[in-house]
N, C-alpha and C positions, 0 to 999 in steps of 0.2 A: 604384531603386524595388524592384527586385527579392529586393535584396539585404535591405532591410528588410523587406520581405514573409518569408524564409524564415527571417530571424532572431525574428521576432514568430513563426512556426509552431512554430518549433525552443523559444523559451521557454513556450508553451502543451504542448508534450507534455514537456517536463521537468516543469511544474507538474500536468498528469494524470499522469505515472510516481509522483511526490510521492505525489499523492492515493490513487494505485493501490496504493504501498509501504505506505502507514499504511496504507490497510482491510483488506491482506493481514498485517501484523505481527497489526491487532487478532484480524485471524479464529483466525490463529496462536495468538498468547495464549489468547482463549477456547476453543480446543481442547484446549490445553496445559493449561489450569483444569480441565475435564472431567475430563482423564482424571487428573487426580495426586487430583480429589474424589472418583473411582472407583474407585481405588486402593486410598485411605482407607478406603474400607465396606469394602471389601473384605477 
């Protein structure tokens, strides 16, 4: 029982790291967007 308890934890923070990596790639990108549009006026 155990053993499926830590295996069910263990695929719940891989699936939150997932979801943590995409909103950090997005944040990434739209910062990336800023500054190359800031560039441009520039």
């Amino acid at each position: 029982m155990n053993i499926s308890i830590m295996r069910l934890v263990d695929e719940n923070r891989s699936v939150r790291d997932y979801a943590t990596n995409l909103i950090f790639i997005k944040l990434v990108a739209s910062l990336s967007e800023e500054t190359i549009n800031t560039q441009e006026d520039g």
